[in-house]
C-alpha positions as CSV (number, residue, x, y, z in Angstrom):
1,X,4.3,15.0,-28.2
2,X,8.3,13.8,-27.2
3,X,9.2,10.9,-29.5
4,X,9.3,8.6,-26.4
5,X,5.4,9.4,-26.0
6,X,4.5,8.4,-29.5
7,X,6.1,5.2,-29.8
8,X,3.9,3.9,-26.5
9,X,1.0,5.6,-28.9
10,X,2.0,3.9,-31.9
11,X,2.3,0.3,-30.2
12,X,-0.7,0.7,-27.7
13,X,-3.0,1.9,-30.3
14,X,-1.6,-1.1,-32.9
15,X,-1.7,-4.0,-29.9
16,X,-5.0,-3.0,-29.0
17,X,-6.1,-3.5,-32.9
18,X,-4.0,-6.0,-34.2
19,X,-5.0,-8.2,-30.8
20,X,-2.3,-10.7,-31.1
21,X,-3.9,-12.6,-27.7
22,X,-7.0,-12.8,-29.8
23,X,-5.1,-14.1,-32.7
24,X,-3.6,-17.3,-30.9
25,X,-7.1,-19.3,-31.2
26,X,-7.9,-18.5,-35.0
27,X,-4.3,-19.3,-35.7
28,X,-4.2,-22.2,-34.0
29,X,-7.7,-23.1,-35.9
30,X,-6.0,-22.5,-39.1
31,X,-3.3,-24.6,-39.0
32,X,-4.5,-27.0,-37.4
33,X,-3.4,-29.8,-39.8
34,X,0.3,-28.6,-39.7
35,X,3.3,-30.0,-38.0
36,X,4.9,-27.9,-35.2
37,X,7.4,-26.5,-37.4
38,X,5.2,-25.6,-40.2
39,X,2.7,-24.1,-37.4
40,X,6.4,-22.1,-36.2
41,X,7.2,-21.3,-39.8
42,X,3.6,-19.7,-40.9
43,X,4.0,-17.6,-37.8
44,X,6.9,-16.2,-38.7
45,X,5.0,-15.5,-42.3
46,X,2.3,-14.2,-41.0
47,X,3.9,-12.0,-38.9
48,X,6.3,-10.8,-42.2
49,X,3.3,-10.6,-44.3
50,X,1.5,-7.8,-41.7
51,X,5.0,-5.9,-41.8
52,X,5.3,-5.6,-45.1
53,X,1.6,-4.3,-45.5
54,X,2.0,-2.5,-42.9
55,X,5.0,-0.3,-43.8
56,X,4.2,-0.4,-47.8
57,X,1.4,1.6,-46.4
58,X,2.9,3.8,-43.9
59,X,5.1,5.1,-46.7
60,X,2.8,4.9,-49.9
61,X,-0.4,4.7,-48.4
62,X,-2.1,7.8,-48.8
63,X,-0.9,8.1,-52.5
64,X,-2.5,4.5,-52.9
65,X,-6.2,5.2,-51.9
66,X,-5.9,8.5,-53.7
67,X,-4.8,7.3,-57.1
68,X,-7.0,4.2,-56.9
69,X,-9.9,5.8,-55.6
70,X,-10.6,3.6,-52.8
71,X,-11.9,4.8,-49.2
72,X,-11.8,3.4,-45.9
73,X,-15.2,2.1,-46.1
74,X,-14.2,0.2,-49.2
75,X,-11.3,-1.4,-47.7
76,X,-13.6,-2.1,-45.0
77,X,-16.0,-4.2,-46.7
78,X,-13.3,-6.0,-48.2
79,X,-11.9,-7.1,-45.3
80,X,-15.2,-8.2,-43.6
81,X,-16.0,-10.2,-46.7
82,X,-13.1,-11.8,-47.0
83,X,-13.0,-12.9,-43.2
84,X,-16.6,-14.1,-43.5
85,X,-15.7,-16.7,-46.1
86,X,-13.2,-18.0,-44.0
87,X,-15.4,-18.1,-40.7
88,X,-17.7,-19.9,-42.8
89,X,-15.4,-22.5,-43.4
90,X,-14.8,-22.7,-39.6
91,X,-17.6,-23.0,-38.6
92,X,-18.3,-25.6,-41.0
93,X,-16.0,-27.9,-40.5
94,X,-14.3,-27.4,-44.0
95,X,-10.9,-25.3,-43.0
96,X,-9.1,-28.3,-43.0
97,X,-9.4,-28.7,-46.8
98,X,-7.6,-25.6,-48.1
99,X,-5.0,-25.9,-44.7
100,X,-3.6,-29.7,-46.5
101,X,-3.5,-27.9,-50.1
102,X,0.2,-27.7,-51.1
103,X,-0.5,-24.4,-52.7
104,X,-2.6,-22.5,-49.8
105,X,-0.7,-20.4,-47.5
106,X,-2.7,-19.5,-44.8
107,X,-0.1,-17.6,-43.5
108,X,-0.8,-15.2,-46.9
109,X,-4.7,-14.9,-46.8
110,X,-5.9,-14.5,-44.0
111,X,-3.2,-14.4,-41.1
112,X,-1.2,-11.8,-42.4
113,X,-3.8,-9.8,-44.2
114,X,-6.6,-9.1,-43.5
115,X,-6.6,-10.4,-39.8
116,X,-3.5,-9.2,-38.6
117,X,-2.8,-6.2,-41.0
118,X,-6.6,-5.0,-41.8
119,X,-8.2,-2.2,-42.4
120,X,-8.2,-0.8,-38.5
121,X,-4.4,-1.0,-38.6
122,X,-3.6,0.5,-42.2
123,X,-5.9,3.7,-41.5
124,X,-4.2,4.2,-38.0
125,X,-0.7,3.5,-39.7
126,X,-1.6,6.4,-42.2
127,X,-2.6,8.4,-39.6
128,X,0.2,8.5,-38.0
129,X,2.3,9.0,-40.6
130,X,0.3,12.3,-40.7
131,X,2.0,13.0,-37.1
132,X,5.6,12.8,-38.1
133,X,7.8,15.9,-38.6
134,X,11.0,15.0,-37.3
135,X,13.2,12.1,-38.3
136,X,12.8,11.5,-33.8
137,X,9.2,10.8,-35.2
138,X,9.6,8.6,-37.6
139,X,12.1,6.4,-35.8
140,X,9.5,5.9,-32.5
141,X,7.2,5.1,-35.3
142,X,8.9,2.7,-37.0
143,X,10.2,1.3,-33.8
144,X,6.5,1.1,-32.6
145,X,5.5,-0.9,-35.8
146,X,8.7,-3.4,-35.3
147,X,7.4,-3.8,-32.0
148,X,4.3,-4.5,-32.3
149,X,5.1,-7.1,-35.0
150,X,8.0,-8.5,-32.4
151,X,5.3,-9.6,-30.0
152,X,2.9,-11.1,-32.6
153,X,5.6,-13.2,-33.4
154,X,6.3,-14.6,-30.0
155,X,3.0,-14.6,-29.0
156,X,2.1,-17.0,-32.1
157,X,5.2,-19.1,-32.0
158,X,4.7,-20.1,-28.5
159,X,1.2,-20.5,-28.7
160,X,2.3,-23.9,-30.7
161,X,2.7,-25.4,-26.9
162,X,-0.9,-25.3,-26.5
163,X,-1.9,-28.1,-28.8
164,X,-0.4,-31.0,-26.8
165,X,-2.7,-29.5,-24.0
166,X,-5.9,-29.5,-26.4
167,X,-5.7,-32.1,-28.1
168,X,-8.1,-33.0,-31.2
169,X,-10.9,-31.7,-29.3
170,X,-9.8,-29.3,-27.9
171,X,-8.5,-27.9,-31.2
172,X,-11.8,-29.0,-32.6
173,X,-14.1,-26.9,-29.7
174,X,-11.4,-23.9,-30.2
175,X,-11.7,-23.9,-34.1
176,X,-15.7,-23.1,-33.3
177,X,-15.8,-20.8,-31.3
178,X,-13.0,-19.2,-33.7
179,X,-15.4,-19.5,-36.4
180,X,-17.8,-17.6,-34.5
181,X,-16.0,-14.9,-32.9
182,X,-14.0,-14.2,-36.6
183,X,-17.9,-14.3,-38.1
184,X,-18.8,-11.1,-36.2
185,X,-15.3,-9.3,-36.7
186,X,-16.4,-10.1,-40.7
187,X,-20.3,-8.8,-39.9
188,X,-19.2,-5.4,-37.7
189,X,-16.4,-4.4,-40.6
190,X,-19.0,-5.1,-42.9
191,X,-21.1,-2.6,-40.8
192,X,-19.0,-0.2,-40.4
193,X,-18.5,-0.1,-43.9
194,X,-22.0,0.3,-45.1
195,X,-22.5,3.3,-41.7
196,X,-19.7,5.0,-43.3
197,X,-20.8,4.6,-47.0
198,X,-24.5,6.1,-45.8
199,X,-23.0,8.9,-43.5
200,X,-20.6,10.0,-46.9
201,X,-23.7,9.7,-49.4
């Protein structure tokens, strides 16, 4: 595989997963209490927060799992769990609570991990990192990561315009159906955690 070949692997495979189009409604859910510039700022977090995860991982992270002992599966469940509690609060009506805390970053927990830089991402990361045996190979895969994380940042930033054509109910409606669609990403990790704990038992 040329170098050239494997960064268009590297950033298709992470776009597809990370889904930054799929992002901009939960996102926009999220902050929905901010000012623009905060909404631009937590973007830019978010974004750094997924990068950091990202590429502590594609250089530590198969000596992490090993020396903790934790599997796929695990980080799975996790993941799910954690997104359910926050779909909850959704689809509730209660996200605007912790989003108007002074010490909440949204941006932290759960934009930048688990729902941009989850469990789907990390394990491809580390597999990939299996495929590199050139320093050619490890620059299209770092320049694939960077990439990616490139256009989750402008996609995010500029999906700021959207709120003056929303409005309050709009963001209201869109906060929803966010709740709901984030409530069966949290229910099919959840499942694929438990298929994979019962196929290694």
């Amino acid at each position: 595989m040329t170098s050239l070949k494997f960064f268009i692997s590297v950033f298709v495979t992470l776009f597809v997963i990370m889904d930054p189009v799929g992002t901009i409604p939960i996102f926009l859910a999220l902050t929905g209490g901010r000012s623009r510039q905060e909404r631009k700022r937590l973007a830019g977090q978010a974004v750094l927060v997924s990068f950091f995860v990202i590429a502590v991982f594609a250089l530590f992270g198969q000596s992490i799992l090993n020396y903790l002992g934790i599997t796929v599966a695990a980080m799975q469940g996790a993941g799910g769990l954690l997104l359910l509690l926050v779909s909850l609060e959704l689809l509730t009506g209660h996200e605007q609570m912790p989003a108007q805390a002074g010490d909440v970053n949204v941006a932290l927990v759960p934009l930048g991990t688990p729902l941009l830089a989850g469990p789907g991402a990390i394990v491809a990361t580390i597999v990939f990192v299996r495929q590199v045996h050139t320093v050619a190979d490890a620059i299209a895969l770092a320049g694939g990561v960077t990439a990616v994380h490139l256009s989750l940042w402008l996609i995010m930033r500029y999906s700021v315009g959207l709120l003056h054509l929303l409005r309050d109910g709009g963001i209201t409606l869109i906060t929803r159906i966010s709740g709901l669609l984030l409530s069966a990403i949290a229910v099919q990790l959840v499942a694929n955690s438990v298929t994979a704990f019962v196929k290694g038992a």
